[in-house]
C-alpha positions, -999 to +999 in steps of 0.1 A: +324+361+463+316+393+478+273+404+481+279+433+457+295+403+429+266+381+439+242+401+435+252+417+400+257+378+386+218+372+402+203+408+386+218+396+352+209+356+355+171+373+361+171+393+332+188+364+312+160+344+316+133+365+316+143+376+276+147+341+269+112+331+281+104+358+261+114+348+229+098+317+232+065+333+241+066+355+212+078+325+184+045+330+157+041+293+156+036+288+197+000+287+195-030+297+171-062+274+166-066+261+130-098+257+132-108+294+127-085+302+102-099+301+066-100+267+047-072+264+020-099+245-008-131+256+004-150+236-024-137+204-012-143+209+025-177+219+014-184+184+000-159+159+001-175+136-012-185+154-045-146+143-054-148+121-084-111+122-102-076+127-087-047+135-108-011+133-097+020+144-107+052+145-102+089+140-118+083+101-114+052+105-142+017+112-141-017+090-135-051+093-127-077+079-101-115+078-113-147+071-088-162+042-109-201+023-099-178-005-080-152+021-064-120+041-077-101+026-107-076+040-127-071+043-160-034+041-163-036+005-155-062-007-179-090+002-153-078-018-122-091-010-086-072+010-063-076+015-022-109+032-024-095+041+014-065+054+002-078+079-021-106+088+006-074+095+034-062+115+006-092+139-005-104+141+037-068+153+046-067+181+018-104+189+021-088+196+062-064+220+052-064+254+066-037+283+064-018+289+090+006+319+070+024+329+039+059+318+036+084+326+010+079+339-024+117+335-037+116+305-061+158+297-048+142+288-016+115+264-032+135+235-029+142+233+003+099+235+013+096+211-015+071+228-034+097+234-064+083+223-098+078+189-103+099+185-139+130+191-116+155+164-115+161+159-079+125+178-073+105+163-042+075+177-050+038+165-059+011+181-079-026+171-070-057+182-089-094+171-075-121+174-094-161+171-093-178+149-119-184+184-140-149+188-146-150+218-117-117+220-098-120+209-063-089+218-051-055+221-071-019+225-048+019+218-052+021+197-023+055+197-005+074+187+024+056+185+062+066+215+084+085+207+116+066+232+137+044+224+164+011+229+157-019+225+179+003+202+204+017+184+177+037+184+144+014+187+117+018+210+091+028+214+049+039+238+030+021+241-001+025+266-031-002+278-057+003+261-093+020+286-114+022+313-089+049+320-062+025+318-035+039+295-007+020+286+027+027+266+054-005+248+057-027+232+087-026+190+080-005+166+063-007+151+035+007+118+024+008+120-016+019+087-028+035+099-064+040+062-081+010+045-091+014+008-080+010+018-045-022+030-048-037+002-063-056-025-045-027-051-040-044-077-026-049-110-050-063-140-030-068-147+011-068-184+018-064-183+055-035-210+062-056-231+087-079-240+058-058-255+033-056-290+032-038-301+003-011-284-018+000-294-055+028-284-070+033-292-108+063-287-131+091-305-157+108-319-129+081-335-113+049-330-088+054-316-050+022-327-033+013-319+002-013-325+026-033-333+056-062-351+073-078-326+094-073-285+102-060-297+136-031-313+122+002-292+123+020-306+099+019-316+061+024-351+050+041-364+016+041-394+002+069-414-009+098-392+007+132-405-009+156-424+017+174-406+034+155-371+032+123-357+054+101-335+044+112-294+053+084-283+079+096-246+079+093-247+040+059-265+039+048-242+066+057-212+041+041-230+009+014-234+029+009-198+037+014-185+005-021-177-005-031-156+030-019-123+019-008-124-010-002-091-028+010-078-066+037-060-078+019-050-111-007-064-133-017-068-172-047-078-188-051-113-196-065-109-228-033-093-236-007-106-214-005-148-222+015-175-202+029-198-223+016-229-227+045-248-207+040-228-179+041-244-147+008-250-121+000-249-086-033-256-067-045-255-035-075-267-018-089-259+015-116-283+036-142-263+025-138-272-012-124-242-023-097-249-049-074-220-064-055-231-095-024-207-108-004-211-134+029-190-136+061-184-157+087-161-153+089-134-185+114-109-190+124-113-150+093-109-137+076-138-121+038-140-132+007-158-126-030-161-132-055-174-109-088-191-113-114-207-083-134-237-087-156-255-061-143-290-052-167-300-031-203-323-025-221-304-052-255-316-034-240-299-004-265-270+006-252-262+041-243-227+048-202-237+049-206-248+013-227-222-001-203-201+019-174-218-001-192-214-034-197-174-027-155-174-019-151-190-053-174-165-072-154-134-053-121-150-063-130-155-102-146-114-101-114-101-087-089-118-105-104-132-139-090-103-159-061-103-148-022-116-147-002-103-119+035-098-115+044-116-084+067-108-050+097-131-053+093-148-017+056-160-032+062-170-066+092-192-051+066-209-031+040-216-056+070-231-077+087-249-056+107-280-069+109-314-047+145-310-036+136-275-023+113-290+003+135-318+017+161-319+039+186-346+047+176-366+076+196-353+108+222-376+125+206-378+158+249-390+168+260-352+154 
């Protein structure tokens, strides 16, 4: 290559990347501080806490979360408790909004931002209203999809559009609006930490399972009179006996409402501590349900601070889930009904 060639290819390589560095200099999203740019709901970042209903919508249906004495409920599930923390992540992370700029005003291009109207079939969008205990609108937004630009180091962005308007802005924060209901509420039913429970019952037509053992120590459950030829399942005891440490709802009805029938089948389990958590359960319409009461088993002269500890645990348990019937997971309700041949196994030919 001859210096005059070499020279022309460098000149133009130069300026090649010079204009691209450029470009990327001057992209509008490259860097601005969201902190000095104007707050999109400025009532709600004034007080955040003044937030005392939440009302979502979307194509999935509508419902409503209300600040109660004892937390948020909501009244589209007969006044059951939802994640007080959810619905706070939710109002701080609006309240945090700020604009960043205006986008599109041509309703075609809605869909893709998500922040087309909510009665569309195939629309992703979610409509939040927060309000004040008044009835004053906090904030009100069609809440779409998070933006892909970098903002502030990071992704973290939404576009957002005004109700009934075709004002559309990409927006400073993201929002996670959960648009079914079940989510939100508080899904937790009863924790019996596994390491407590010392004896399991199963009841039903076909016969009682019962399980248990002599000390917290011991690792695995005993049961009496295995048949010949069969040994108890550990891997399936272990599960039974972990069935009460998390374990969460699908959906819920009102007792006074909702009734088991009177066949339906029972399962107890009691920890060393004397804490003893009866269900009873039946599967309706294919969903698996149960109900749940607490009693304390133990020395009722007992005064020491693990018993009145374990009579405390009893009164929480009866509060929370007195009221109600909830519709089970599958993996949990197979548990708490499990039938005797379901928890043997033959006995393994040591030959084989």
């Amino acid at each position: 290559m001859s210096p005059r060639v070499f020279f022309s290819w460098l000149i133009v390589t130069i300026v090649t990347v010079v204009l691209a560095t450029f470009v990327v200099l001057d992209r509008p999203t490259a860097s601005f501080d969201p902190v000095d740019r104007e707050p999109v709901f400025a009532a709600l970042r004034a007080n955040p806490d003044a937030a005392t209903k939440v009302e979502v919508k979307s194509r999935f249906g509508s419902f409503t979360l209300e600040r109660g004495d004892d937390g948020w409920i909501t009244p589209d599930r007969f006044g059951y408790r939802v994640d007080s923390n959810d619905v706070r992540r939710l109002i701080v992370s609006i309240s945090d909004m700020r604009y960043i700029e205006r986008k599109t005003s041509r309703p075609e291009r809605f869909e893709r931002l998500e922040v087309d109207d909510i009665d569309g079939i195939n629309a992703e969008s979610a409509y939040i209203r927060i309000s004040d205990g008044s009835g004053s609108v906090l904030a009100e937004s069609i809440i779409g999809r998070p933006s892909a630009r970098f903002i502030d180091g990071s992704v973290s962005g939404t576009y957002i559009r005004e109700p009934d308007t075709n004002n559309v802005w990409l927006v400073s924060g993201i929002a996670n609006v959960q648009t079914r209901l079940v989510p939100w509420l508080d899904r937790s039913i009863v924790t019996i930490p596994a390491n407590t429970v010392a004896r399991v019952e199963l009841n039903s037509a076909e016969g009682t399972v019962t399980l248990s053992r002599e000390t917290p120590d011991a690792e695995d459950f005993t049961m009496a009179e295995v048949p010949e030829g069969r040994v108890v399942d550990k891997r399936k005891v272990t599960s039974i006996s972990r069935v009460l440490a998390n374990i969460s709802l699908e959906d819920i009805q009102p007792r006074s409402e909702f009734k088991l029938p009177s066949d339906a089948q029972t399962a107890t389990i009691t920890t060393f501590d004397g804490v003893r958590v009866s269900a009873r359960l039946a599967n309706i319409d294919k969903k698996n349900w149960a109900e749940f009461n607490a009693a304390f088993v133990g020395d009722p002269t007992d005064q020491s601070d693990a018993a009145k500890a374990a009579r405390a645990s009893v009164e929480e348990i009866n509060r929370r889930v007195g009221d109600w019937v909830y519709w089970l997971p599958s993996a949990a309700y197979e548990n708490l009904t499990a039938k005797l041949e379901t928890v043997l196994e033959p006995i393994k030919d040591e030959a084989s």
